[in-house]
C-alpha positions, 0 to 999 in steps of 0.5 A, spaced: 498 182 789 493 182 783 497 187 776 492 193 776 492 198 770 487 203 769 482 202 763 483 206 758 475 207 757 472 207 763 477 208 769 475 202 772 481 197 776 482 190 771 484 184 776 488 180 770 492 173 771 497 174 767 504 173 766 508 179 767 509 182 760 502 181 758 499 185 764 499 192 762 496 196 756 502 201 756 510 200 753 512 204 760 508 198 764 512 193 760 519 198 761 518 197 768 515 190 769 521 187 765 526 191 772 521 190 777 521 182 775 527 181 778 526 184 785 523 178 788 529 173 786 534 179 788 531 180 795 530 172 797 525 169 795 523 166 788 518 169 783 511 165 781 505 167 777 501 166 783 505 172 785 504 179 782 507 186 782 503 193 782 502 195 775 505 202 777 501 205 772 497 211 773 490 212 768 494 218 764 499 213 762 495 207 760 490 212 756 496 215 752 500 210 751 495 205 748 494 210 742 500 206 741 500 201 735 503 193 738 509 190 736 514 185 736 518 184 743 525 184 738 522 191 735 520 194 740 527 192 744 531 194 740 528 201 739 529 201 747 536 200 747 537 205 740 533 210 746 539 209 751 544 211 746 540 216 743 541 218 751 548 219 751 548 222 744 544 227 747 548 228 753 554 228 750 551 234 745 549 238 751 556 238 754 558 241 748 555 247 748 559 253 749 559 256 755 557 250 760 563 250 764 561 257 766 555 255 768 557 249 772 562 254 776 557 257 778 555 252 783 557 254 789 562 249 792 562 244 785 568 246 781 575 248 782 575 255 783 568 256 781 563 260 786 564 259 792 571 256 792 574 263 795 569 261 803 573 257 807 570 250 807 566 250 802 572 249 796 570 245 790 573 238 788 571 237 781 575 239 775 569 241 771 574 243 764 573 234 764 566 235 764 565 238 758 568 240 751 571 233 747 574 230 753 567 229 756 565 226 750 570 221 750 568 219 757 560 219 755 561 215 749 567 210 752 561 209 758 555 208 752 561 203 749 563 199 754 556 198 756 554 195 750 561 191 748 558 187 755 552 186 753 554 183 746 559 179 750 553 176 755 549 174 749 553 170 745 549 164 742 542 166 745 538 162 740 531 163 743 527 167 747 527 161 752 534 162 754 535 165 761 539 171 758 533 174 753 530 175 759 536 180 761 536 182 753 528 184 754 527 186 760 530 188 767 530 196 764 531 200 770 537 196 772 540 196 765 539 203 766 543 204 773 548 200 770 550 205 763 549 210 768 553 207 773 559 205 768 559 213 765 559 216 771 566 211 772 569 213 766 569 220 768 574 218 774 579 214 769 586 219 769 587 223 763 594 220 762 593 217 755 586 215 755 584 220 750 590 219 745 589 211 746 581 213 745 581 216 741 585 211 735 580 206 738 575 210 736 577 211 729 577 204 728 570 202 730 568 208 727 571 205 721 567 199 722 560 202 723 561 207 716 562 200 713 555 196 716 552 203 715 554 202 707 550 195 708 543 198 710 545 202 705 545 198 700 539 193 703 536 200 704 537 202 696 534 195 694 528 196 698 526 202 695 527 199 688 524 193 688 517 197 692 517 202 686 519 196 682 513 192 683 509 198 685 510 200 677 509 193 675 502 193 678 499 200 678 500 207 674 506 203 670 508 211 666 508 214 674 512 210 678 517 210 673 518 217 673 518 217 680 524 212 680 528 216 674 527 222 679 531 220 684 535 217 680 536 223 676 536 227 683 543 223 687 547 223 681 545 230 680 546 232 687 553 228 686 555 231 680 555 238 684 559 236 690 565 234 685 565 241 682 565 244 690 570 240 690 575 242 685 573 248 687 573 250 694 578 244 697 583 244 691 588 249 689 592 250 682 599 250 686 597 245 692 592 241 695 594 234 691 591 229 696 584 232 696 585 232 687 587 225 687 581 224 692 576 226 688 578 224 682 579 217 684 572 217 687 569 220 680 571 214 676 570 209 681 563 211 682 563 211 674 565 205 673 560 202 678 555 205 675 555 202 669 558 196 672 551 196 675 547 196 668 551 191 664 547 186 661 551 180 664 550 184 671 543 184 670 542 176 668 545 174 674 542 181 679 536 184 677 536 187 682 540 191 681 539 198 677 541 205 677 537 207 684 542 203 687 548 206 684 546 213 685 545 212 692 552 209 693 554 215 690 552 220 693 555 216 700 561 216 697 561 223 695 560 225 702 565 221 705 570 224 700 567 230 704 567 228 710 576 226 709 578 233 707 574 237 712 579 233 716 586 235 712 591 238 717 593 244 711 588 249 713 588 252 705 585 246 702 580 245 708 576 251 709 570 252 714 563 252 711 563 259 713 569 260 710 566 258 704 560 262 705 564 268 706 563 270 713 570 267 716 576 269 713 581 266 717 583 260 716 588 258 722 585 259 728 589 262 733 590 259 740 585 263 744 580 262 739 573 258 741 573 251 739 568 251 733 564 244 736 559 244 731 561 244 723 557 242 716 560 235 717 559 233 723 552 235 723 551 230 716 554 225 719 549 226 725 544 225 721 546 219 717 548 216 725 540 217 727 537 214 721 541 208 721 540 206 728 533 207 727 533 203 720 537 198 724 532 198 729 526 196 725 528 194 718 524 187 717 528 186 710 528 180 706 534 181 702 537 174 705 545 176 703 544 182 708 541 178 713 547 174 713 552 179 714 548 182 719 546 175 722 538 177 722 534 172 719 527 173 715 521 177 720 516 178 715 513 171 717 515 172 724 511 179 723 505 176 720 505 170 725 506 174 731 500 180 727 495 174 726 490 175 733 484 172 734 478 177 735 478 175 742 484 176 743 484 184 741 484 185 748 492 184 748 493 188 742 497 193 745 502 189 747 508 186 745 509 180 742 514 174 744 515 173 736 522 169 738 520 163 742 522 158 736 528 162 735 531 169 735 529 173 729 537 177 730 543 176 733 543 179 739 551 179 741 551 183 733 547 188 736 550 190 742 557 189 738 554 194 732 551 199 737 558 198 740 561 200 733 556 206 733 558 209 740 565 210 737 563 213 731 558 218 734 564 219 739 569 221 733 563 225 729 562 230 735 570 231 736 570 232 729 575 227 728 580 231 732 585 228 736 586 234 742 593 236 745 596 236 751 593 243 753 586 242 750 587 249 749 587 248 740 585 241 736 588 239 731 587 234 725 590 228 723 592 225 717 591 218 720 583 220 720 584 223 713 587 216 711 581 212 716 575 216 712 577 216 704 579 208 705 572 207 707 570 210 701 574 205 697 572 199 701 565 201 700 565 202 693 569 195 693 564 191 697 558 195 692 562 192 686 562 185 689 555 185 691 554 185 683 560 181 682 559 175 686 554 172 682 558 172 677 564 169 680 561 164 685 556 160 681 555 155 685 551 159 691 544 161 691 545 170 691 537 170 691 
């Protein structure tokens, strides 16, 4: 059999002799070229070039598809598996929703004492309360966890695309797929017991390690944008650009200095509220000081790179954190509700009946920032060799420009991927698994709002130990920033460039 793909121009059937990832013009050939590979060898019988799979593809997908720009095979697969997780974040996030429990007792027959339950045989065998609220969110995330943790653990020491197990990290999507789903669907089985409690203090601590890996894309995120503005000022409108950098600065720290009043002024109380006082006051000097740690002449000697921009980034995610561990304080009077601030909500102790609130200004944020930083991790080509290695990636901006460099007559395959990791991996790739491992468990405590149910799952509460996990973050990043200033200083006799 011959791959065939309708021609984007003119409809006509092209008869190409290629291999398998270079056969068609569209991702979603690729997507499902890398699955169906491995059907030959499942059913039997080796696979060969002389041999060829259907393309699958119809005209409308190919047309669509190719308005798409190529890319390197590392890049494009790891947006695939952000997409996966992104997925399951999406799922959890539906079963959230108020209300979804009544709409599945509306299947007749499907939950227990749903419609239909009444009708002699046609009962139903789902306890629908586990399919929806924290506890499906436990389950969705363990499943997304346990998926990627295996992964990592099968590709440790993958050097090149040339080793077998790339081909599975690259390709056989559809059966990847079937296996997340397969695994979440199990997760749904597993006795309530103490699953959730045990979960849920495994959960803290991955998501304790993903708020430190997103501080180091943080970083690497801050350095990018000053050096481009850098150089861009360097070599064009010098008194624009610098206008530009002194703007952004100016915006974080001001941004910065206005929570530190809503602070004080909301989440503090002349007659309590100590922890939170000591929270932000400890994180306003320590930001201080990093700030003008960051400009000291000695600093600047051995790190030019390093400025107010960066700074004032860290700030303001230090800031955020500071929020986001009292926003999780048990003593409801020095952890008001947004709406509660904003004068719509008086209450400040829900009651037992009352509807959980699933969604808070928190959780929201820290959504967002869990986006963005697995989007950035997915394509950043970062030069900064320090974050490389403490993300086990290595330089792409030569790979990159080899894999971009194509002959004219070539341009033919210039919507496919390229296989830019023959000579060598350009990523860890058991580090990514295991990062998006980390980020499965931090999404899982950012959409239960950090709260530990009960045994009647009928009120969730906080816990100091979540307060705890998120404030010492703050410090650990402010720390880990102050070293990326300091190391040069202290270990001379290393390369930091």
């Amino acid at each position: 059999m011959n791959l065939q793909c309708f021609s984007a121009e003119s409809g006509d059937i092209l008869h190409r002799d290629r291999t398998i990832e270079a056969t068609c013009t569209s991702t979603i050939c690729h997507f499902l070229n890398g699955s169906l590979r491995g059907l030959p060898s499942t059913l039997g019988f080796p696979f060969n070039h002389e041999m060829r799979i259907p393309c699958l593809c119809g005209s409308a997908p190919c047309l669509l598809c190719r308005c798409c720009p190529s890319g390197n095979n590392s890049t494009v697969t790891r947006l695939i598996y952000a997409f996966f997780l992104l997925l399951g974040v999406g799922i959890a996030c539906i079963m959230l929703f108020p209300g979804m429990e009544e709409q599945l007792k509306k299947i007749p027959g499907f939950c227990d004492g749903g419609i239909g339950s009444s009708i002699p045989g046609v009962s139903g065998h789902v306890n629908c309360d586990v399919l929806v609220g924290y506890k499906a969110v436990y389950r969705v995330c363990f499943g997304m966890a346990m998926f990627f943790l295996l992964f990592s653990l099968l590709m440790i020491k993958v050097k090149s695309s040339q080793d077998p197990r790339a081909s599975v990290h690259n390709g056989f999507w559809f059966f990847k797929f079937a296996a997340a789903v397969a695994i979440t669907v199990g997760a749904f089985f597993i006795p309530e017991g103490p699953f959730t409690t045990v979960w849920f203090y495994v959960g803290m601590g991955g998501a304790f390690c993903f708020i430190l890996i997103q501080l180091v894309l943080l970083i690497d995120f801050a350095h990018s944008w000053n050096e481009s503005w850098v150089e861009k000022m360097e070599e064009g409108n010098s008194r624009c650009w610098y206008a530009a950098l002194l703007s952004a600065t100016g915006i974080n720290y001001a941004l910065s200095l206005v929570a530190v009043v809503l602070f004080y002024v909301y989440y503090t109380h002349p007659e309590g509220c100590t922890e939170n006082k000591a929270f932000v006051s400890v994180n306003l000097l320590l930001c201080f000081g990093a700030s003008i740690l960051s400009v000291l002449p000695k600093i600047q000697e051995t790190q030019p790179r390093s400025g107010l921009l960066q700074s004032s980034v860290i700030t303001v995610y230090t800031m955020y954190l500071t929020w986001s561990a009292m926003t999780n304080e048990p003593d409801r009077k020095c952890n008001p509700s947004l709406l509660g601030i904003i004068g719509y909500n008086t209450t400040s102790t829900p009651t037992p009946g009352q509807m959980v609130q699933w969604w808070d200004a928190q959780g929201i944020v820290g959504l967002v920032l869990f986006l963005l930083c697995v989007l950035y991790s997915s394509i950043r080509t970062s030069s900064n060799s320090q974050v490389n290695k403490l993300t086990l990636t290595s330089d792409e901006t030569t790979l990159i420009e080899d894999g971009g460099s194509r002959s004219d007559g070539d341009s033919e395959d210039a919507y496919h991927a390229v296989d830019n990791e023959r000579d060598g991996v350009t990523y860890s790739y058991s580090f990514f698994h295991f990062m998006l491992f980390l980020a499965s468990l931090y999404i899982m405590m950012t959409l239960t709002n950090w709260y530990s149910p009960d045994s009647s799952y009928e009120t969730m509460t906080s816990k100091w130990p979540s307060v705890w996990v998120k404030i010492s973050s703050s410090w650990v990043c402010i720390a880990l920033y102050v070293w990326t200033l300091m190391a040069p200083l202290v270990l001379t006799n290393r390369d930091f460039d």
